[in-house]
N, C-alpha and C positions, 0 to 999 in steps of 0.2 A: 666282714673284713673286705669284701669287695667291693663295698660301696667307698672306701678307703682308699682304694689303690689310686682315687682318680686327685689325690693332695697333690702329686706332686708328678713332675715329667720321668720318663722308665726309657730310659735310651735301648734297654732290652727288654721283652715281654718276659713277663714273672712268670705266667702262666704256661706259657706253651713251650716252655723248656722242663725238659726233665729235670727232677731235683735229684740232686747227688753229690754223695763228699765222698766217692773213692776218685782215687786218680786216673785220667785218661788214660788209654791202653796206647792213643795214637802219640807220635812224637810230637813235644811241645813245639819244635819249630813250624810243625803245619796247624798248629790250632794257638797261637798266640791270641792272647786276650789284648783288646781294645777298650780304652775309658778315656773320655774327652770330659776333662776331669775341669777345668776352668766353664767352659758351657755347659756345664752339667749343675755346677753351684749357683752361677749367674742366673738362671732361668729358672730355676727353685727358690733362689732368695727373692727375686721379681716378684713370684706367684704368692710366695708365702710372707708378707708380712715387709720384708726391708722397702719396697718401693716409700713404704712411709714409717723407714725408722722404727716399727717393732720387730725387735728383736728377740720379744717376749711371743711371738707368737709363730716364730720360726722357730724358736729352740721348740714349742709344743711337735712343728712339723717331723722335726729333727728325730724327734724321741717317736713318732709313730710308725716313722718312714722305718726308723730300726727296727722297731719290734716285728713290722710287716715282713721287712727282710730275712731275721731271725728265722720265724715262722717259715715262711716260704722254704729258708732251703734248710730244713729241716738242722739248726744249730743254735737252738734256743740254752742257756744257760741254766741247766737243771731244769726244777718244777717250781709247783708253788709252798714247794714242802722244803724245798734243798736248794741253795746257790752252790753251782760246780761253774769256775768262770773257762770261758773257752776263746782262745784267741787264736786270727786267722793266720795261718803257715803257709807257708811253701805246700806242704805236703797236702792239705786240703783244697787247693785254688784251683779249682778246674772249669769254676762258673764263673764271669767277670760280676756277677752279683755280690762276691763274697769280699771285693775290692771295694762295693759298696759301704759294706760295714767300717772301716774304720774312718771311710772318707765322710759317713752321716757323722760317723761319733764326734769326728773332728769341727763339723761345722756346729754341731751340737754344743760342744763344749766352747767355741768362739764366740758363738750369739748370746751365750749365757754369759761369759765376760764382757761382752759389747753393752749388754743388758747390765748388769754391773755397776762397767764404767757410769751408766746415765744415773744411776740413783747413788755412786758416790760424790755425785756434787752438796747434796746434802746427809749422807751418812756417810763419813771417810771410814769407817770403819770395813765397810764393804770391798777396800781395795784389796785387802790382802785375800779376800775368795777369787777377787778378777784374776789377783797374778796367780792363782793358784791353778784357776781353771786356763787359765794361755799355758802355764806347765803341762798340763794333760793334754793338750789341743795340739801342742809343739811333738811331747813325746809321740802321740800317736801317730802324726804326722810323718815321723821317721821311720817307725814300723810299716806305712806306706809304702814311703819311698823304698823301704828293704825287699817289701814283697812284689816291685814293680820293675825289681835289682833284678829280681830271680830269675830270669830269664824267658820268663813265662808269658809277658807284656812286649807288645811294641816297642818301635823308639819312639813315639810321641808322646805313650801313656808314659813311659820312663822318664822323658824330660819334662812333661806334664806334673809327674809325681814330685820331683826334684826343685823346680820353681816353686809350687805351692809348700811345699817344706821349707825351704830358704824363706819364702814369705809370712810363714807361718811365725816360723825363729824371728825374724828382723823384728815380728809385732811383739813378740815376748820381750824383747832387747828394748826394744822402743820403751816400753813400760817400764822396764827395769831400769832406764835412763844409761846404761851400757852402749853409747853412742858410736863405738870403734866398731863393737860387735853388730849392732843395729844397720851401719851402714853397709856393713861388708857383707851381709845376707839380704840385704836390699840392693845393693849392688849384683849380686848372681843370680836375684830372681827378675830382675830388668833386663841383664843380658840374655838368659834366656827364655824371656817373652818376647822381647826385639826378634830373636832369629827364629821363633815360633812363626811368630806374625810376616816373616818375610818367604816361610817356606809354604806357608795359604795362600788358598783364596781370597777374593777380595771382600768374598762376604763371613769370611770365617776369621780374617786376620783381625776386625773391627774389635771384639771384646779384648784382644790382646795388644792392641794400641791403645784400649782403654786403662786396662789395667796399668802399662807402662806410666799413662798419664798421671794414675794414681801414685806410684811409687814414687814418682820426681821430688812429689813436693818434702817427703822422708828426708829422704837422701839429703837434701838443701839444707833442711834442720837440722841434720845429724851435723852435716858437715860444717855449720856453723856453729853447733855446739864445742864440735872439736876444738874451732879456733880458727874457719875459715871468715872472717870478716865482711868479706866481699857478699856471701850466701844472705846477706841481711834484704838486700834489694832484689833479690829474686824470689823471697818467699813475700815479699809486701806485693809483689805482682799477681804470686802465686794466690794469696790470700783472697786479692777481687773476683778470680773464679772458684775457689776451694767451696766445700760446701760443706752439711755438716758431717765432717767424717774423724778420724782417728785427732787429725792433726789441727781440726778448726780452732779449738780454745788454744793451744799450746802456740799457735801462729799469732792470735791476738795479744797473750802475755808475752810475747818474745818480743813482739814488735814494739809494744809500750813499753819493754825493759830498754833498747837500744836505744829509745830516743831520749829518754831521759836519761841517761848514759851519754848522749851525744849533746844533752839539752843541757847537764854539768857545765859543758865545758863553754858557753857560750853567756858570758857574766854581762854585754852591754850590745850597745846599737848604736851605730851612728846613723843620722836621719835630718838633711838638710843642714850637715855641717856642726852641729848639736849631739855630742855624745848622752847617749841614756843610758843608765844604770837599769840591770833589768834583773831585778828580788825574785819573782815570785814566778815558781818552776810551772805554772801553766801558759805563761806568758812566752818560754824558753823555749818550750815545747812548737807552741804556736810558730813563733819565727822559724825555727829548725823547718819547721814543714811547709810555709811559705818559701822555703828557697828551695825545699825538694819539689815544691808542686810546680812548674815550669818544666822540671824532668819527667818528671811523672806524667805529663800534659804529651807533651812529645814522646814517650815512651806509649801512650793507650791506643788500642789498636782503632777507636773507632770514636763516633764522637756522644755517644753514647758512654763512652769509659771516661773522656774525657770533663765530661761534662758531672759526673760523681764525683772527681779528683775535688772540683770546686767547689761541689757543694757541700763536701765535707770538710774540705778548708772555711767553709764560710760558719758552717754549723759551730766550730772552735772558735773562729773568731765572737760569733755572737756570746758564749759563753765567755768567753776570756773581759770583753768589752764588758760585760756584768759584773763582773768580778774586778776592773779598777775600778768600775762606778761606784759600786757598793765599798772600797779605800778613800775614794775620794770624798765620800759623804760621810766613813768616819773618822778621815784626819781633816775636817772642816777646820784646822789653827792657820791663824792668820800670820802668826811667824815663821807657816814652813814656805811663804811666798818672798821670792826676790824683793830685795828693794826699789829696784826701778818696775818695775810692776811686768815684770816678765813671769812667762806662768813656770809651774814647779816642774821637776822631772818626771814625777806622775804624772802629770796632767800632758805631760808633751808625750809622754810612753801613750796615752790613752789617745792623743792624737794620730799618734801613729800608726795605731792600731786596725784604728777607725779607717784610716787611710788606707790601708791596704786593705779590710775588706771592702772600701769603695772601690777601689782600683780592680781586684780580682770577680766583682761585681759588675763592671765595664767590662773584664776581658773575656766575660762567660756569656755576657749577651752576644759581642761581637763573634761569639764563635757561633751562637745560636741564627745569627743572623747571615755570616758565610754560608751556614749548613743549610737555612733556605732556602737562597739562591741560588746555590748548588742542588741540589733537588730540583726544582724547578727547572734549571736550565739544561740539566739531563734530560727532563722531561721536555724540552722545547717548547714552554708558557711560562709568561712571565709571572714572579709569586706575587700573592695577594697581597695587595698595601696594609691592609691592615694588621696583616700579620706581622710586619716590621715596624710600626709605627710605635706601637706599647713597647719594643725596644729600643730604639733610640729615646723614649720617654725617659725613663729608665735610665741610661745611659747621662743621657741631660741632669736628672733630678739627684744621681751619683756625682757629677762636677759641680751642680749648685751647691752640697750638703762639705765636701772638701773647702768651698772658698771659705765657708764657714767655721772650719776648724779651728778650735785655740791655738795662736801658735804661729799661724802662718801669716796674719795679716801684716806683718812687717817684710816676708818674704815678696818684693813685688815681681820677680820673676818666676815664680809659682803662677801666683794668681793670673799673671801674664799668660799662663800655657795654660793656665784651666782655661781664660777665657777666650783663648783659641780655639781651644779642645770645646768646648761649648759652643761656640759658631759655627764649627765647621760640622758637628753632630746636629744642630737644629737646620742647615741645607739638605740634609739626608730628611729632616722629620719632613722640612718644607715640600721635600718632592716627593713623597709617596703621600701627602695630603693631596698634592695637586692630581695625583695618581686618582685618588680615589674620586674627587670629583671629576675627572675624565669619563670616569665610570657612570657616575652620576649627570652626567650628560650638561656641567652649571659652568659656561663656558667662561663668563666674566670671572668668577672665584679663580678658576684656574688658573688664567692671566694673569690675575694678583699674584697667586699665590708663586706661581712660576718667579715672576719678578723679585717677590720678595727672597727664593731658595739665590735667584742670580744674585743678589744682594751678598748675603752668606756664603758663601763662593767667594767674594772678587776680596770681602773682608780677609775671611782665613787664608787666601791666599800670598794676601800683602804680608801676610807674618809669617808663612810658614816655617820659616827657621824653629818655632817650637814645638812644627807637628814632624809625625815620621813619615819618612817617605811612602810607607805604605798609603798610608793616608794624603796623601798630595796628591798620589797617583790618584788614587780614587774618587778626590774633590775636582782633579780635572778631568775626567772621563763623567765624571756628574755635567759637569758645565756645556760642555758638547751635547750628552742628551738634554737638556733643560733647553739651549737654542734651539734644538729640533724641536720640541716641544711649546714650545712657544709659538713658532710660525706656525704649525696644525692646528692649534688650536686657536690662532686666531684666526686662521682662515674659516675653521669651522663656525665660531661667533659670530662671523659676518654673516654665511649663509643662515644663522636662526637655529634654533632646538631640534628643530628636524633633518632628517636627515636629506642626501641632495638625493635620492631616488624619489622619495616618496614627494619632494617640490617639484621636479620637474615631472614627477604624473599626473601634476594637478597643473599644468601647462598644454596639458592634451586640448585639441580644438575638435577629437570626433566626436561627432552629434548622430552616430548611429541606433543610437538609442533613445534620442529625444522625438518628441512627439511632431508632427509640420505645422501642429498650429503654434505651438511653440517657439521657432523657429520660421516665422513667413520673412525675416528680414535676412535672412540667410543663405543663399544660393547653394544647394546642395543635392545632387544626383545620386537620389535614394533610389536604388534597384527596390527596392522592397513595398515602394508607392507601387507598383506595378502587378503587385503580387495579390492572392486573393487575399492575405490580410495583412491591408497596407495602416500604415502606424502613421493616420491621421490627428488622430484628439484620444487623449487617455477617459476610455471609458472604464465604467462608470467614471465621471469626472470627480476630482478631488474636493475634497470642502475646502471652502474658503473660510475664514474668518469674516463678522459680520460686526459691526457695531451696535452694539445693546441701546435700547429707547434710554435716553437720559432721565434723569431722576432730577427736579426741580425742592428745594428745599429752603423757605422764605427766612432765613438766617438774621436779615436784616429786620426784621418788624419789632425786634426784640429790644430793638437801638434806636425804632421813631419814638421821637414826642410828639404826642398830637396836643393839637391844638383845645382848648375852653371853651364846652357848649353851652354853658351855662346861660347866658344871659336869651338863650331862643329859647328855654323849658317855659311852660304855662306855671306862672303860680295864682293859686289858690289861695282867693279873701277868705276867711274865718269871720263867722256871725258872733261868736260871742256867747256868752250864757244860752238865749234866746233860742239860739239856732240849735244848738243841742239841745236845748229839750224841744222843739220842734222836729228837729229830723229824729229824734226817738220816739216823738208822738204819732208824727204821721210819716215819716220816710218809708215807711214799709207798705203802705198805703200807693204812695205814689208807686212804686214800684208792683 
């Protein structure tokens, strides 16, 4: 058993106290018992199992820790022969160990509901042992809080006992969907963690500003359960930090019940003067949340929150966008098209749709592209081009894909501001290209390119009336840098690729290190001719290069015609029969 004791943390030593259940002789006001009952559970569920959600192996802790205790102070429940059950009084409390016991049992019996809850997602049958075990978790909880009444404990441990009883109850309430009652025991176990936490330390009050954070998000639910309305947009806030705890699922189905509840009541759209009819409840949903997300946007504490707001709006649109395609390909009837050949109300909805996730696909880069520059310009360097350029890319390739929408090409004052908006986004691409080859040291591109961003500039600026101010400002504070950029770098182009230090070192005229024969045309008063090793002629001398004996190769004999020797050859008379048999008679004779 003492290899055992080391599960779990012993705010008191088991060991080196005497074990005993009669009552102290001395008066309870000088030997009050002390139990820091919230850091005591915290640091235990840490150790044992909750840091990752088992629950299952904390209730094992729960159940060993007991029995250890039992043991120890000698208040085991019978033998193994008899159950005699024994519960902790008044009259027996003389150890703050024995306060232990019903504060294991209780954690015990919570983790085993918590445990529960996880496996009635797929067995609902299991709920009614969850609420059974919060019933024992809750009652014992107040036999606690009774023995912490007794006058026998602090005021901490007492108000200590008192919060985790009220918190214990609001979870039983919770479950039992008792929302009046749920609130208002979450309600007294916040209040008194709030004045817990303000009568600490500053390293002590931290778990009790946590806990409070925990109860918030209850309390919001309950109170929207009630009939507080308002409580719907503080639990969708709530929900982006929530994790997985009591309230996670219950905050996901509340939230999809509201909107479609708010999503009812929103039957059209109007969109370039064009009312649409808007059928099918994904779509409803979709716009509802398109108009919350601007709020949502300006409500995220960072841009980090902000930037999930969008990608979750974009995640529905991509889906909803699938979902007319796949109407649109199977009401292919050619009578549900107007007669002068205007597109249908589907097809304009599918326009629309498209458009604002273009549009909210624009307003997510540009915030990616503020949040840059702002980095950077805290940091005092300027941000890397390339890191802006695939945004404005981007941005660009979102107003080509708009011009292109069914629907619009009749609007020419659209097109008009996309193709503003398009000009005035490729002077931005135009100058961090020129950026980049500054870097690249290609001085003519840059002048180009410079020229053509000034171009884009003086355009969007003739029209501005269809950008926003924001953006003016910002295409004329572009223009100003682009002049300044322009004269450096052409000044630089003139001097050449290199830079002006390393040209004018090669403008150097000392010859202190050339050799005098090198230099006989030179007039110059070398101290060092004087010295014992004067730097006359570099010995050993250098090799020269020498020209190789040429190779002669008669290419042409191959191309003369010579001339017909024939008629200077000796020819040879022939004897005739005669002579042949003569020169076979006797030729060999002569010879």
């Amino acid at each position: 058993m003492a290899a055992e004791d080391v599960d779990g943390p012993s705010p008191t030593p088991e060991t080196n106290k005497p074990s005993t259940t009669q009552p102290s002789d001395k008066p309870a006001t000088k030997n009050l018992l002390s139990l820091e009952i919230l850091p005591l559970i915290k640091d235990a569920q840490q150790q044992h199992g909750l840091r990752h959600g088992d629950f299952q192996r904390y209730r094992s802790y729960c159940s060993r820790r007991l029995r250890r205790l039992r043991k120890s102070l000698h208040f085991c429940q019978g033998n193994r022969h008899k159950f005699q059950k024994k519960r902790v009084s008044t009259e027996v409390l003389t150890d703050v160990r024995f306060l232990y016991i019903p504060l294991v049992s209780i954690e015990r019996a919570w983790s085993y509901a918590m445990q529960l809850k996880q496996e009635a997602n797929t067995e609902p049958r299991k709920r009614f042992h969850l609420i059974s075990r919060l019933f024992k978790a809750a009652h014992t909880a107040t036999e606690l809080e009774t023995l912490c009444q007794s006058g026998k404990c602090d005021a901490r441990t007492t108000l200590e006992a008192k919060a985790y009883t009220e918190w214990m109850h609001g979870t039983l309430q919770f479950e039992l969907k008792n929302w009046h009652l749920a609130m208002e025991h979450f309600h007294n176990a916040e209040t008194i963690y709030e004045k817990l936490a303000l009568a600490l330390s500053d390293d002590e009050k931290i778990l009790y500003q946590q806990r409070v954070e925990e109860i918030a998000p209850n309390i919001r639910y309950c109170a929207y359960k009630v009939g507080d309305e308002s409580a719907i947009q503080d639990l969708k806030n709530m929900r982006r930090t929530v994790g997985e705890d009591l309230l996670a699922e219950k905050l996901d189905s509340l939230i999809a019940q509201t909107q479609e509840k708010q999503a009812a009541t929103l039957s059209e759209v109007t969109w370039k003067g064009r009312t649409i009819p808007v059928k099918q409840e994904k779509v409803r949903v979709l716009l509802l949340n398109a108009q919350e997300c601007e709020n949502e946007v300006n409500r995220a504490s960072d841009v980090d929150a902000k930037v999930s707001v969008y990608e979750s709006l974009l995640l529905e649109c991509k889906d909803v966008l699938q979902l007319l395609r796949d109407e649109l390909q199977s009401d292919a009837n050619p009578r549900n098209r107007i007669a002068d050949g205007h597109t249908t109300s589907l097809q304009y909805l599918y326009s629309y749709v498209a458009y604002l996730r273009l549009s909210k696909t624009i307003e997510r880069n540009l915030l990616l592209v503020s949040n840059i520059k702002n980095k950077h310009k805290s940091a005092a360097k300027e941000a890397k081009p390339q890191d802006l350029i695939r945004m404005y890319e981007t941005i660009i390739q979102c107003l080509s894909e708009m011009e292109q929408l069914p629907g619009v090409a009749d609007d020419s004052a659209f097109l008009q501001t996309i193709y503003t908006q398009t000009v005035a986004y490729k002077a931005f691409r135009c100058y961090y290209i020129g950026e980049t080859f500054v870097g690249a040291k290609k001085w003519v591109e840059t002048v180009a390119i410079f020229e053509r961003c000034s171009k884009y500039i003086r355009e969007a600026l003739n029209a501005k009336s269809s950008l926003s101010k924001d953006l003016v400002s910002q295409l004329q504070e572009l223009d100003s840098q682009v002049e300044g950029h322009k004269l450096s770098v052409h000044a630089l182009s003139i001097l050449g690729k290199e830079d002006v230090t390393s040209q004018m070192s090669k403008l150097s005229v000392a010859t202190e290190n050339v050799a005098l024969v090198d230099r006989l045309d030179k007039y110059h008063q070398d101290a060092q001719l004087l010295s014992k090793q004067p730097n006359v002629a570099p010995f050993p001398p250098e090799y020269q290069a020498l020209p190789c004996k040429p190779l002669f190769f008669d290419l042409a004999l191959n191309h003369v015609e010579l001339p017909s020797l024939e008629d200077r050859l000796e020819q040879k008379k022939g004897g005739g029969l005669t002579g042949i048999v003569k020169g076979w008679l006797w030729g060999s004779a002569k010879k």
